[in-house]
C-alpha positions as CSV (number, residue, x, y, z in Angstrom):
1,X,-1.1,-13.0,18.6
2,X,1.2,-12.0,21.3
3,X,0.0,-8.4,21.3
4,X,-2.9,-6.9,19.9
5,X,-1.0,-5.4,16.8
6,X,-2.1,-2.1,15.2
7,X,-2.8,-2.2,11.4
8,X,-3.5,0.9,9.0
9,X,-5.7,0.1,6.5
10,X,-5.5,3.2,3.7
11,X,-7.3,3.3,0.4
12,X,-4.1,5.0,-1.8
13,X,-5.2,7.1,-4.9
14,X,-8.1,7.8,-7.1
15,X,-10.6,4.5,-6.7
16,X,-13.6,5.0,-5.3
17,X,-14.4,1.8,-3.8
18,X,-13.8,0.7,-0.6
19,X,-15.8,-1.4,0.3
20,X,-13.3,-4.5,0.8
21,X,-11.1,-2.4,2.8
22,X,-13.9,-2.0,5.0
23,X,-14.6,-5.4,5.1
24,X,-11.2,-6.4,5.6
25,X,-10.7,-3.6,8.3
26,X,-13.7,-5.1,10.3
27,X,-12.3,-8.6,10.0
28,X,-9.0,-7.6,11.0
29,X,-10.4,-5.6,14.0
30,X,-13.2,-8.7,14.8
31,X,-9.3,-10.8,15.2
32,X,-8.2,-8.7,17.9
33,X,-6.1,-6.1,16.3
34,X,-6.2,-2.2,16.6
35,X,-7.4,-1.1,12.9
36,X,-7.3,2.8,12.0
37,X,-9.1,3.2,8.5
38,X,-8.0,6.4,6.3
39,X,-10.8,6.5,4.1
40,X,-10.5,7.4,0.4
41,X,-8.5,9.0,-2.2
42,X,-5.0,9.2,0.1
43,X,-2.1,10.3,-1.1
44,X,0.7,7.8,-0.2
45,X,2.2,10.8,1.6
46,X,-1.0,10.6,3.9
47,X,-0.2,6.6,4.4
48,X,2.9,7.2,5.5
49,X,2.2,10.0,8.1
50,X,-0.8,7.9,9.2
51,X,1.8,5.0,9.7
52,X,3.6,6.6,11.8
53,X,1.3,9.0,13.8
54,X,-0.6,5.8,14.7
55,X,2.7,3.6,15.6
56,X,1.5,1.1,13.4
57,X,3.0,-1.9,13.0
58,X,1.3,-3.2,9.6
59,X,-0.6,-1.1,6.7
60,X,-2.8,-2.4,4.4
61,X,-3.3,-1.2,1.0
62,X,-6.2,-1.7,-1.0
63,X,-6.0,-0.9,-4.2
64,X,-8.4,-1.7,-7.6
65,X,-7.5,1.0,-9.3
66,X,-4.3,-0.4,-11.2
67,X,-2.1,2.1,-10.0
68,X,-0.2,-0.2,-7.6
69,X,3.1,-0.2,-9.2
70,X,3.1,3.6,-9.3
71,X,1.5,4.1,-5.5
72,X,3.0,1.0,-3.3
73,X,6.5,1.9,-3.9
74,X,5.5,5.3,-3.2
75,X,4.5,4.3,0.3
76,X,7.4,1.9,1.0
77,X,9.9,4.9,0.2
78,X,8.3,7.2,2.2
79,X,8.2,4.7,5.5
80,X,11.7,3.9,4.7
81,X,12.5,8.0,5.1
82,X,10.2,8.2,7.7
83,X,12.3,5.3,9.8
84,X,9.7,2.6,9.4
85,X,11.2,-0.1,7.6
86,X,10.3,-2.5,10.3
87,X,6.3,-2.0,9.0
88,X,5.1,-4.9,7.3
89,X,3.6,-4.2,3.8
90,X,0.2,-6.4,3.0
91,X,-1.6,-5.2,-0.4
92,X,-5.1,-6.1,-1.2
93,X,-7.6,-6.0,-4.3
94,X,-6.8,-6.4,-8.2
95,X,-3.2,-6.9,-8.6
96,X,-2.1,-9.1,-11.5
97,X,-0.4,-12.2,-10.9
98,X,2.2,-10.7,-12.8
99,X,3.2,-8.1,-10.6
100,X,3.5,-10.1,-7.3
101,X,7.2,-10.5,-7.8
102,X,7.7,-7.1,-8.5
103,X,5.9,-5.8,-5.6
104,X,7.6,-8.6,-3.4
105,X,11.1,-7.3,-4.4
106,X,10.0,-3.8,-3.6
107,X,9.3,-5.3,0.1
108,X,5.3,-5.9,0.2
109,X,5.1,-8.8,2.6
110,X,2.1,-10.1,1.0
111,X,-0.5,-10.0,-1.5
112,X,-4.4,-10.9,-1.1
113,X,-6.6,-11.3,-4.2
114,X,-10.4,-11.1,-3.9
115,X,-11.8,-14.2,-2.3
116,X,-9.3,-15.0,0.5
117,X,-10.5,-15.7,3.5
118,X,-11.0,-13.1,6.3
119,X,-9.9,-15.4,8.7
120,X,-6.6,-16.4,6.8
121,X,-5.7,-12.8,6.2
122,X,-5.5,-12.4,9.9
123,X,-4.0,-15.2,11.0
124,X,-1.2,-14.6,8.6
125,X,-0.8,-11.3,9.8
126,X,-0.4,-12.0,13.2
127,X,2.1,-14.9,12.4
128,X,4.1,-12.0,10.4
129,X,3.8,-10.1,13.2
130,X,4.9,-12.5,16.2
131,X,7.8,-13.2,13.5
132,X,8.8,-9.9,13.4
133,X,8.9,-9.4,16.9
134,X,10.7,-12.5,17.1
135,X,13.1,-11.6,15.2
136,X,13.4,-8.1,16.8
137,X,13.6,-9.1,20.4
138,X,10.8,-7.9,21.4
């Protein structure tokens, strides 16, 4: 990583279980980035201010709830208001294969299904991210 890289990890909507955003959120910080965990039951308005109060450059969305094509493209269009199109979109938890085109067109980065590795999750991330600044000139 060329920067130690600050990652929301939010828990959008009604499900109750969150213990693999913890998880990830440990493994992520355990890599060397700078993790701020929203807890449950956010609203993707919440995400979004959390997103940018924090100057994030990555959020996390773990969702097992099934609501992710109702809440993820809530969150992109509110960091796309907010100015923060250049925040890289990474969802997490039961998504059907199905939908992974969908989300990608609606600008999720990528998608991680139970039993990924911890490790490959973060090394992907920071590649994204060193890409990104790459690509920004930073």
């Amino acid at each position: 990583m060329k920067r130690p890289y600050r990652v929301v990890v939010a828990k959008p909507g009604l499900d109750g279980h969150d213990r693999g955003a913890k998880v990830i959120a440990r493994a992520l910080r355990d890599a060397g980035f700078e993790v701020v965990y929203t807890g449950l039951h956010q609203t993707p308005e919440q995400v979004v201010n959390a997103v940018v109060q924090e100057d994030a450059d990555a959020v996390g969305l773990s969702l097992l709830s099934g609501a992710h094509l109702t809440l993820v493209p809530r969150v992109i269009e509110g960091l796309s208001a907010a100015g923060r199109q250049d925040v890289v979109v990474i969802v997490g938890g039961i998504i059907p294969e199905d939908d992974f085109d969908t989300l990608a067109a609606m600008g999720v980065a990528q998608i991680f299904t139970p039993g990924t590795p911890l490790a490959d999750i973060g090394r992907w991330l920071a590649e994204a991210l060193d890409q990104r600044e790459e690509a920004l000139g930073v």
